[in-house]
Backbone as JSON Lines, residues from 0, in Angstrom:
{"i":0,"aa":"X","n":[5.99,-20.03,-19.99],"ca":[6.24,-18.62,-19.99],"c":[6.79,-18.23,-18.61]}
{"i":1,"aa":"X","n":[8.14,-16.87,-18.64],"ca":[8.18,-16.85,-17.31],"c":[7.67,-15.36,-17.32]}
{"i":2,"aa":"X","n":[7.45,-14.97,-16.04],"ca":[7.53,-13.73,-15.6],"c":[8.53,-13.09,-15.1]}
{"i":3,"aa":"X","n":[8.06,-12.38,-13.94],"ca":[9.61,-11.53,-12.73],"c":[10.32,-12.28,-12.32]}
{"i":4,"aa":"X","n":[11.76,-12.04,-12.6],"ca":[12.69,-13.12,-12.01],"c":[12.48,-14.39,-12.52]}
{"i":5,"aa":"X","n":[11.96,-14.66,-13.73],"ca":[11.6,-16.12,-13.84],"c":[10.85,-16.89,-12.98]}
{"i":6,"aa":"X","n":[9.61,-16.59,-12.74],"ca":[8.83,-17.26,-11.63],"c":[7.79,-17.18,-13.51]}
{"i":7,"aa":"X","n":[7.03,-18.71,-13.21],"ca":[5.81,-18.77,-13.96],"c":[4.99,-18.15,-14.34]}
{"i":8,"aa":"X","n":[4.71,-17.79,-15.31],"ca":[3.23,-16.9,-15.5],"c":[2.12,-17.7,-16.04]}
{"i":9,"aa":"X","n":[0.77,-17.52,-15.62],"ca":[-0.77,-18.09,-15.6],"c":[-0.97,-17.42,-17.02]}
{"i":10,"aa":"X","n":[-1.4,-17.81,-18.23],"ca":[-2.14,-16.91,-19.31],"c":[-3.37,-16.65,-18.64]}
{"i":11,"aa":"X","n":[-3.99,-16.09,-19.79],"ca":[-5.52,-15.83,-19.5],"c":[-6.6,-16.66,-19.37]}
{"i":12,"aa":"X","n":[-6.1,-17.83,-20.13],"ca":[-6.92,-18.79,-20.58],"c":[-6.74,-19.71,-19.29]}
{"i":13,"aa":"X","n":[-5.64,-19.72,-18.83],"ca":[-5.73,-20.94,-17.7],"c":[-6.52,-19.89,-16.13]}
{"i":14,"aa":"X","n":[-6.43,-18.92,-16.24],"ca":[-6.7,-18.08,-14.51],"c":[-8.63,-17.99,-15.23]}
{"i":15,"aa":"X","n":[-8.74,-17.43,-16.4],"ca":[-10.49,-18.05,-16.76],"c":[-11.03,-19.01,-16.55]}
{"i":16,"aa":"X","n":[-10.02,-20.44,-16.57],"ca":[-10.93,-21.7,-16.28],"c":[-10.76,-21.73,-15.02]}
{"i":17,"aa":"X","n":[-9.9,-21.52,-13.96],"ca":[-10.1,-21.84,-12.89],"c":[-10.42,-20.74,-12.11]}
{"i":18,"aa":"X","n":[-11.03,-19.83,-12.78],"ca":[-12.24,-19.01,-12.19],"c":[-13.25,-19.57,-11.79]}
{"i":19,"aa":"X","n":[-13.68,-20.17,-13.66],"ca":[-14.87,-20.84,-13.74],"c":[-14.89,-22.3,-12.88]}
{"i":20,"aa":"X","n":[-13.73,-22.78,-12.8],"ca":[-13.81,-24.14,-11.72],"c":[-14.34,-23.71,-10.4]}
{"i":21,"aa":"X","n":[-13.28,-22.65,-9.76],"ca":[-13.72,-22.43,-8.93],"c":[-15.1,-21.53,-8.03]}
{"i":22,"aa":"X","n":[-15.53,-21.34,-9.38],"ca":[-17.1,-20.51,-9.24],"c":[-18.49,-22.31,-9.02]}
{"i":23,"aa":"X","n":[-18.1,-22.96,-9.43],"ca":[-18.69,-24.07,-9.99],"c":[-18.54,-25.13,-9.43]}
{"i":24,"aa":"X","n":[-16.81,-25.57,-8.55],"ca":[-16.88,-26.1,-6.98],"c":[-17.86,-25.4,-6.25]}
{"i":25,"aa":"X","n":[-17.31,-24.45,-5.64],"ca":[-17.93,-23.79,-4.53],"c":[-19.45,-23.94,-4.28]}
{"i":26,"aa":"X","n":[-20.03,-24.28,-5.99],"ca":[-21.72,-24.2,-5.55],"c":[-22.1,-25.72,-5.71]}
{"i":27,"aa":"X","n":[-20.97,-26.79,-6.36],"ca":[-22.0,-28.06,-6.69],"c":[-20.97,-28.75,-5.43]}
{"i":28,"aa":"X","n":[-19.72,-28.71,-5.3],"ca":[-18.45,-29.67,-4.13],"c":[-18.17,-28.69,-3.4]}
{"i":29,"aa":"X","n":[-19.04,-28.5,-2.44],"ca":[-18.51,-27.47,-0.91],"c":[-17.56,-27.83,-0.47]}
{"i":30,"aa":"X","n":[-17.08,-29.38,-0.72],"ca":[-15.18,-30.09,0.25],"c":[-14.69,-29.85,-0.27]}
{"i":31,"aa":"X","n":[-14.85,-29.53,-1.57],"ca":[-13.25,-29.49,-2.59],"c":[-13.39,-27.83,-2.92]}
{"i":32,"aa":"X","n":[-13.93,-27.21,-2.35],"ca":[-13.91,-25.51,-2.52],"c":[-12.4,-24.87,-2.26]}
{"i":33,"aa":"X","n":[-11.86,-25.43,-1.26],"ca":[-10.78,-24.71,-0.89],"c":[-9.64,-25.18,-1.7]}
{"i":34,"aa":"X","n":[-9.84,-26.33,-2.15],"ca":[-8.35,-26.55,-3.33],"c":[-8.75,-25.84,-4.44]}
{"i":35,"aa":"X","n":[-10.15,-26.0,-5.25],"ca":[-10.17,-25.03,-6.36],"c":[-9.51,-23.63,-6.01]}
{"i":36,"aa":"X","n":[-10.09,-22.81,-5.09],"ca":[-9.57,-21.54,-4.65],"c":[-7.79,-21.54,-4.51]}
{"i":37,"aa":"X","n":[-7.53,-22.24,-3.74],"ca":[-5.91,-22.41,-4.27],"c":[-5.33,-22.21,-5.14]}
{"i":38,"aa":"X","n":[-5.82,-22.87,-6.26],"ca":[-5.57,-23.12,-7.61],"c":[-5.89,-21.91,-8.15]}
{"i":39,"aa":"X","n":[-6.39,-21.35,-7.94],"ca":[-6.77,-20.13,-8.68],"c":[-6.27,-18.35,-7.91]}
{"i":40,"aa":"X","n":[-6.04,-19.37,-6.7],"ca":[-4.96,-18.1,-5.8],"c":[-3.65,-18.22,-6.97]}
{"i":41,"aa":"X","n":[-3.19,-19.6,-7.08],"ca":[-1.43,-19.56,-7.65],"c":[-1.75,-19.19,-9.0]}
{"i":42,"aa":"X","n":[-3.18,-18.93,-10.11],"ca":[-2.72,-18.5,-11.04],"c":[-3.3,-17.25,-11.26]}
{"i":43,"aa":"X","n":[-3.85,-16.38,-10.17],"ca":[-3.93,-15.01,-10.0],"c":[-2.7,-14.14,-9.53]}
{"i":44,"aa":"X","n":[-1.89,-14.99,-8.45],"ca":[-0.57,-14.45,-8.08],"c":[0.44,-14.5,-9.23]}
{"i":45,"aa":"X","n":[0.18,-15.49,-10.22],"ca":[1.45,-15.86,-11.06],"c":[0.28,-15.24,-12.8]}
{"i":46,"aa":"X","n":[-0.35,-14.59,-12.65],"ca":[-1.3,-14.03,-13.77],"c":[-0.1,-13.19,-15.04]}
{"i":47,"aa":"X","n":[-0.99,-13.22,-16.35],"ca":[-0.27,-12.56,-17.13],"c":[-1.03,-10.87,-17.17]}
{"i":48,"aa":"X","n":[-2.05,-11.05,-16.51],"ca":[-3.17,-10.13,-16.65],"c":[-2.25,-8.99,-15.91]}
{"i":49,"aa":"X","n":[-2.22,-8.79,-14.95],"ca":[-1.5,-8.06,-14.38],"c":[-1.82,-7.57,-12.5]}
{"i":50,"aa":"X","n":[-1.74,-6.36,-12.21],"ca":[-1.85,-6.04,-11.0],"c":[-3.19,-6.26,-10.32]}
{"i":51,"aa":"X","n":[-4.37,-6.1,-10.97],"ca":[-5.23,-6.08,-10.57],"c":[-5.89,-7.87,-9.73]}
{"i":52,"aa":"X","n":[-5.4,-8.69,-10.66],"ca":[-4.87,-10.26,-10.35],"c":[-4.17,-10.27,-9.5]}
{"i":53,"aa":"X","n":[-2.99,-10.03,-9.43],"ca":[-2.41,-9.59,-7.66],"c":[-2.98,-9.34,-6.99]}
{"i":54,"aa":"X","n":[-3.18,-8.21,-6.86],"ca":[-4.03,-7.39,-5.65],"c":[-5.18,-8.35,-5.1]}
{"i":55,"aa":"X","n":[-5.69,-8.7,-6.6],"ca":[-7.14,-9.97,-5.95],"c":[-6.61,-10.95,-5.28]}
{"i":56,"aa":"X","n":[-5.03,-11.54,-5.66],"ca":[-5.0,-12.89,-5.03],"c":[-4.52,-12.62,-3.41]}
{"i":57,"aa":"X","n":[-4.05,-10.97,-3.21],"ca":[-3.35,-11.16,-2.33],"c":[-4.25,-11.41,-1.4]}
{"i":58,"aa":"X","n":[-5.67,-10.35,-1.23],"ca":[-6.72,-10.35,-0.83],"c":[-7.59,-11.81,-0.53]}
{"i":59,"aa":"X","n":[-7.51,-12.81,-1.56],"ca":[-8.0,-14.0,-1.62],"c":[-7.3,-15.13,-0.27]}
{"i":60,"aa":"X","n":[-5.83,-14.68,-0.82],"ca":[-5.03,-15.68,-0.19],"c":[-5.06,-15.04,1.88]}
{"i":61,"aa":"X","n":[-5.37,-13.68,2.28],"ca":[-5.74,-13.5,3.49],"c":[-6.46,-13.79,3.7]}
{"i":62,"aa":"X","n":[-8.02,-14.24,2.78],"ca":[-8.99,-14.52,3.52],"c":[-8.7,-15.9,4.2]}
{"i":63,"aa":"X","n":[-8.44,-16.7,3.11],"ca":[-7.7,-18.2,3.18],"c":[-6.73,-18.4,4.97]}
{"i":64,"aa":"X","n":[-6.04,-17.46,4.68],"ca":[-4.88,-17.5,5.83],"c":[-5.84,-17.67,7.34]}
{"i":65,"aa":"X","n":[-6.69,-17.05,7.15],"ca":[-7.7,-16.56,8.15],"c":[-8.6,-17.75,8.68]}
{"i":66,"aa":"X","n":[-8.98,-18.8,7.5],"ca":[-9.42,-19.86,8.01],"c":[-8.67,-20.6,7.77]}
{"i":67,"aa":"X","n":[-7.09,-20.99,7.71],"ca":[-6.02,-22.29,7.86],"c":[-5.45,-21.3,8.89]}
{"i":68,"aa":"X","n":[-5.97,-21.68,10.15],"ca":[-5.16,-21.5,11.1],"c":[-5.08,-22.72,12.41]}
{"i":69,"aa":"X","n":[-5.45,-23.72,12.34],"ca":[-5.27,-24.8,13.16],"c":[-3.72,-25.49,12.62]}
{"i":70,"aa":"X","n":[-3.08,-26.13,13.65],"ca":[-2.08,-26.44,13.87],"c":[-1.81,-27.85,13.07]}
{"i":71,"aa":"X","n":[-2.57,-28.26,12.36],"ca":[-2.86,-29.78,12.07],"c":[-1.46,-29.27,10.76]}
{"i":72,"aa":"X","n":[-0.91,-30.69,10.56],"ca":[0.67,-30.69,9.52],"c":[-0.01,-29.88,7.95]}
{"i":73,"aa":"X","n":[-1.51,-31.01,7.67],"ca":[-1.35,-30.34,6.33],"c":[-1.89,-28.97,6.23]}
{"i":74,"aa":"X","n":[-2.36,-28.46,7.52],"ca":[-3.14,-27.14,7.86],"c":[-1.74,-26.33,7.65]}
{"i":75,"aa":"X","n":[-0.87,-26.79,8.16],"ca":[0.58,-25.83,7.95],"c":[1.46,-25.87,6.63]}
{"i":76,"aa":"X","n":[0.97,-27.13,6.13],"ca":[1.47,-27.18,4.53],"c":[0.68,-25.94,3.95]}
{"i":77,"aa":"X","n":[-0.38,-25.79,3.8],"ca":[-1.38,-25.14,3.32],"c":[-0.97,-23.58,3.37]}
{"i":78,"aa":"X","n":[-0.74,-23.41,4.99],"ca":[-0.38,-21.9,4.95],"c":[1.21,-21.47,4.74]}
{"i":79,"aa":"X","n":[1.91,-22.71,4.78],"ca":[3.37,-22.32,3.99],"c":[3.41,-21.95,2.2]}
{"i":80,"aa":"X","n":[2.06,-22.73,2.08],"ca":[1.87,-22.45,0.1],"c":[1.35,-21.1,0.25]}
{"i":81,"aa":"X","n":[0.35,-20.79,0.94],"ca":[-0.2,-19.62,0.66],"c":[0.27,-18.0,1.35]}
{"i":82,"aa":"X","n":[1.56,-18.42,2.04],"ca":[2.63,-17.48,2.77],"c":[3.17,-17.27,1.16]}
{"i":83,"aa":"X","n":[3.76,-18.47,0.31],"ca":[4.45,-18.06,-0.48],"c":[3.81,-17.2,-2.0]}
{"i":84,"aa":"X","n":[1.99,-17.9,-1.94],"ca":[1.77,-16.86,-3.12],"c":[1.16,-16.1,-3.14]}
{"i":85,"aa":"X","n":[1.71,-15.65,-1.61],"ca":[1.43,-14.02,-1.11],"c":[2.31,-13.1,-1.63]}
{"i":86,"aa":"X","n":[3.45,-13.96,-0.81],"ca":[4.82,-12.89,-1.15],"c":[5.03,-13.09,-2.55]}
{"i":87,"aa":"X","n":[4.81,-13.9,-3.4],"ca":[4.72,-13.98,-5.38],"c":[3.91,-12.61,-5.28]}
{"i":88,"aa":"X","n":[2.7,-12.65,-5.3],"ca":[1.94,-11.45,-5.46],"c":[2.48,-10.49,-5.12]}
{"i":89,"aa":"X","n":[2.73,-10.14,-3.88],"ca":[3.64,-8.74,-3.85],"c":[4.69,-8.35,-4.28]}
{"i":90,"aa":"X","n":[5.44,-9.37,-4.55],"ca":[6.44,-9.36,-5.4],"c":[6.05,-8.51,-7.27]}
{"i":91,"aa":"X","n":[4.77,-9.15,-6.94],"ca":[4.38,-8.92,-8.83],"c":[3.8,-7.5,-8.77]}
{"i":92,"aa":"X","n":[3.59,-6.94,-7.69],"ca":[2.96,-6.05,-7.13],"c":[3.99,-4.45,-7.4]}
{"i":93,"aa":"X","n":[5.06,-5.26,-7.15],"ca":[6.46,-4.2,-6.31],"c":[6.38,-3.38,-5.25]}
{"i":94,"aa":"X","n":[5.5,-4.77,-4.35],"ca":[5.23,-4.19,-3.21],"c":[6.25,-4.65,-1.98]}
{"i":95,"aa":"X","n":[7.78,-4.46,-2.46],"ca":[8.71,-5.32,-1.97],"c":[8.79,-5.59,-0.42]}
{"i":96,"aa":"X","n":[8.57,-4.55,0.18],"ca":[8.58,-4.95,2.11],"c":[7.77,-5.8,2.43]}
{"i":97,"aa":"X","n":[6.42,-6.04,2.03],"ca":[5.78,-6.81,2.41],"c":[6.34,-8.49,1.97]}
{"i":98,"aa":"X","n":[6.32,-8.28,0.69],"ca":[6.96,-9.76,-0.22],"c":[7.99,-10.39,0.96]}
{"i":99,"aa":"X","n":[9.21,-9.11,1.1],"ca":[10.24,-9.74,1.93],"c":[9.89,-10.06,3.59]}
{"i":100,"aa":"X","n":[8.86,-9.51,4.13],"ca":[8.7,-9.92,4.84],"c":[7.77,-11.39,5.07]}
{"i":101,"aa":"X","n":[7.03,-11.7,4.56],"ca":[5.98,-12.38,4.07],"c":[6.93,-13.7,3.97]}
{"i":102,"aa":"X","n":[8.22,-13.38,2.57],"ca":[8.69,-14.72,2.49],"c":[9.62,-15.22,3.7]}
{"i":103,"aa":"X","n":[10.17,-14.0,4.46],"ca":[10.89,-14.53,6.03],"c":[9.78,-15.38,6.97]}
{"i":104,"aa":"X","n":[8.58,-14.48,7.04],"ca":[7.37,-15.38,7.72],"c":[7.48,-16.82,7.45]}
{"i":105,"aa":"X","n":[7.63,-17.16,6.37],"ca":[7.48,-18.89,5.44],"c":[8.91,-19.21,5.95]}
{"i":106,"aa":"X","n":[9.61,-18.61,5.47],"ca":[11.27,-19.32,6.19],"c":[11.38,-19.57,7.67]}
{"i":107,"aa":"X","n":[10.63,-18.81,8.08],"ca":[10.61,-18.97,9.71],"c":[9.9,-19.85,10.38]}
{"i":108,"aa":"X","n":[8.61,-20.78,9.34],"ca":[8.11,-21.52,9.97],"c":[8.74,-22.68,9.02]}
{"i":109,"aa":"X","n":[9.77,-22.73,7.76],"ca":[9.91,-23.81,6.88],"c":[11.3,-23.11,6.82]}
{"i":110,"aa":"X","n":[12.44,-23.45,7.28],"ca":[13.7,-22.78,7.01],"c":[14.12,-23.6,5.9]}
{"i":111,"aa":"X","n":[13.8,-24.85,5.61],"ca":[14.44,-25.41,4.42],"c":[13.54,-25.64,3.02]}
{"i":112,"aa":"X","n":[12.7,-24.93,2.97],"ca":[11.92,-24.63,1.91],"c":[12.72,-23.72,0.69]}
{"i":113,"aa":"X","n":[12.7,-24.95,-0.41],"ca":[13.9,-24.6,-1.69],"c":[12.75,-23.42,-2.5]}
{"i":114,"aa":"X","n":[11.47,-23.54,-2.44],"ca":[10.98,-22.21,-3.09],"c":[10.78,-21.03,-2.36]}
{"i":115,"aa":"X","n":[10.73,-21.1,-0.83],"ca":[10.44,-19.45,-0.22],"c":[11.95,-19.23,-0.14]}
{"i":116,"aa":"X","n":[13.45,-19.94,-0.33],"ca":[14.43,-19.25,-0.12],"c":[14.61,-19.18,-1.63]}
{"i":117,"aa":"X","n":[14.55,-19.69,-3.02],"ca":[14.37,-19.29,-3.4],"c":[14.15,-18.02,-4.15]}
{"i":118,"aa":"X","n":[12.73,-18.11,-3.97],"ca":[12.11,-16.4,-3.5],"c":[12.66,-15.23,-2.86]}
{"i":119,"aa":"X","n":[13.26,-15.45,-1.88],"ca":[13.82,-14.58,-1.21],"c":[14.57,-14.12,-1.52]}
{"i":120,"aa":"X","n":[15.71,-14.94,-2.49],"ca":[16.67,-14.11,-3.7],"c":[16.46,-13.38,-4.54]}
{"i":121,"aa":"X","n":[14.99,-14.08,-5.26],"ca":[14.77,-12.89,-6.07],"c":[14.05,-11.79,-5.49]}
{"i":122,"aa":"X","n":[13.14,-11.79,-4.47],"ca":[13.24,-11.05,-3.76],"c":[14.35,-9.56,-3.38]}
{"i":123,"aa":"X","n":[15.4,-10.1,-3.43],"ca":[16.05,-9.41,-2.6],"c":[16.73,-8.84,-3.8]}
{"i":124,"aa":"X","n":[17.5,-9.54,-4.97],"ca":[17.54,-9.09,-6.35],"c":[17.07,-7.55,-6.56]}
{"i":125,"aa":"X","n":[15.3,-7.88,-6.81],"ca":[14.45,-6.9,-7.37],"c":[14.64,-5.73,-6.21]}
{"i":126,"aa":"X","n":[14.87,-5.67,-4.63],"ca":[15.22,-4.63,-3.76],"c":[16.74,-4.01,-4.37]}
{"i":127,"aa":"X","n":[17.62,-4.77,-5.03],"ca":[18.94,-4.39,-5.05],"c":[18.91,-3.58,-6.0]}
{"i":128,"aa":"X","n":[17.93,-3.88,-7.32],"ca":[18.09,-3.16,-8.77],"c":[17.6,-2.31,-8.18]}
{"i":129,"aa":"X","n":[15.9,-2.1,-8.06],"ca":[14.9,-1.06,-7.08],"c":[16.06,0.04,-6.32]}
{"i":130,"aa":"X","n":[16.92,-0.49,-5.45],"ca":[17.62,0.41,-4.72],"c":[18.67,1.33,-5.68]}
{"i":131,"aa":"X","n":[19.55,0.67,-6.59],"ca":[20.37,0.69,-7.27],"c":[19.75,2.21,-8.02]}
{"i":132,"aa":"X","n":[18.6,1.43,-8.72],"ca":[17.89,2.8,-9.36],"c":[17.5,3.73,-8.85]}
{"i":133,"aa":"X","n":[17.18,3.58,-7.5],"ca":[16.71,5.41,-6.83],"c":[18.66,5.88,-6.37]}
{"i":134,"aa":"X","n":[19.57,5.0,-5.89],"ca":[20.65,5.7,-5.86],"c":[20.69,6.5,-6.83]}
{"i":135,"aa":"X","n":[20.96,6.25,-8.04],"ca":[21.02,6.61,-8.93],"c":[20.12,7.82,-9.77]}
{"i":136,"aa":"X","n":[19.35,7.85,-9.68],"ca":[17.95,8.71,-9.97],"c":[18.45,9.83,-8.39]}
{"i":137,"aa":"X","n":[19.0,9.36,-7.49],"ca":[19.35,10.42,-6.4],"c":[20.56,11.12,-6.63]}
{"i":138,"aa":"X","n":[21.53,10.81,-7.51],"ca":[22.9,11.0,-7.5],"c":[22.51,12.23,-8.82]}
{"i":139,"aa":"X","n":[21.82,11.36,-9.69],"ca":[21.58,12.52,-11.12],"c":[20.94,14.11,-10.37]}
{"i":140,"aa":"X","n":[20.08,13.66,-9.6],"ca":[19.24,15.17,-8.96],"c":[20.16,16.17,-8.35]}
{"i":141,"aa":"X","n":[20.82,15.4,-7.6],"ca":[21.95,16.25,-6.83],"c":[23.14,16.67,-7.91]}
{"i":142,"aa":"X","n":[23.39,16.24,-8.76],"ca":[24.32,16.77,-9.6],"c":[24.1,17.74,-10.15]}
{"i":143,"aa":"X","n":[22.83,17.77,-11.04],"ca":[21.64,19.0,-11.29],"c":[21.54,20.14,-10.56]}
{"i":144,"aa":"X","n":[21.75,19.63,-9.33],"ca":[21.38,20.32,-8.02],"c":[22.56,21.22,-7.89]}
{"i":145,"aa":"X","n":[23.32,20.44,-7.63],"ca":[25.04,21.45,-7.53],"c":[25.39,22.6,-8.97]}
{"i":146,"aa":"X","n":[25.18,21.64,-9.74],"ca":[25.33,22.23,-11.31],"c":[24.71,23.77,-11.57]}
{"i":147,"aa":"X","n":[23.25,23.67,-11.26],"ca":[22.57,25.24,-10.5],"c":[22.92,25.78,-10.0]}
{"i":148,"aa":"X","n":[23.03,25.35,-8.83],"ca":[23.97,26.13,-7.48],"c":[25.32,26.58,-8.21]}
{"i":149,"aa":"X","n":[25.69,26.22,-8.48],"ca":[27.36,26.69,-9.22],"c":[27.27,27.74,-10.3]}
{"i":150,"aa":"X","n":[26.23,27.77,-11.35],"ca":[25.95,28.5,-11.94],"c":[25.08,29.69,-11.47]}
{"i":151,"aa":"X","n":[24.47,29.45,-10.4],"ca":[24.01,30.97,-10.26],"c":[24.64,31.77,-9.1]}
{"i":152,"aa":"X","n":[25.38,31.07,-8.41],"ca":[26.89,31.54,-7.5],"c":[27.87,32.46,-8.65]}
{"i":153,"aa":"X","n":[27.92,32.06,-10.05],"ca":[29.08,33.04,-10.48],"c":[27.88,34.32,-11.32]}
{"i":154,"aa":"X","n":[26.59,34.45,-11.14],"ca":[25.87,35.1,-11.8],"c":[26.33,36.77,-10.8]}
């Protein structure tokens, strides 16, 4: 299944089990806590459920950011995945400044990363339609606008 822009979508059934995985690491495999949580960051960001799944993962994936901050390679693999299903989430969000900034953050530490540039297209896509439509929604008002004005000028 896809979602926005064709990025993946999580059903219900898969972001439930790795709820439940990751409710169920965390208390029996304290080492393997942080990959379950991963896993369940990318199918809260990529959810069919909707915003509220966003919002949680975006939240999830800062806490995360907060403890992958040592310099070690796969410590930076880690926060280049979770740079990117940040900016997914905000993206799913249409919380576009952040998304676009978020996915420059990832390009800036991974310039040749084929999914945050990617991203950044559609990214930038969903700003163009987004923009396209308030031009537009601005152009109709003002026409309205004049259209009044003109008519109560010959009153």
């Amino acid at each position: 299944m896809e979602g926005k822009e064709g990025l993946p979508v999580a059903d219900t059934t898969v972001v439930a089990h790795l709820e439940y995985e990751a409710a169920r690491i965390a208390t029996n495999e304290p080492e393997q806590a942080f990959s379950a949580k991963m896993r369940l960051a990318w199918a809260l960001a990529h959810s069919e459920r909707g915003r509220v799944d966003y919002e949680r993962a975006t939240r999830m994936i800062e806490d995360m950011m907060e403890v992958t901050s040592d310099v070690k390679r796969e410590d930076r693999e880690v926060m280049n995945e979770l740079l990117y299903l940040k900016a997914v989430a905000n993206l799913n969000t249409d919380d576009l400044i952040t998304a676009h900034y978020t996915v420059t953050k990832l390009l800036e530490r991974s310039p040749r990363s084929n999914q945050g540039n990617a991203l950044k297209g559609r990214i930038n896509n969903e700003i163009l339609k987004k923009g396209l439509a308030g031009i537009g929604i601005l152009a109709g008002v003002v026409t309205v606008g004049v259209t009044l004005a003109m008519r109560l000028a010959k009153r």
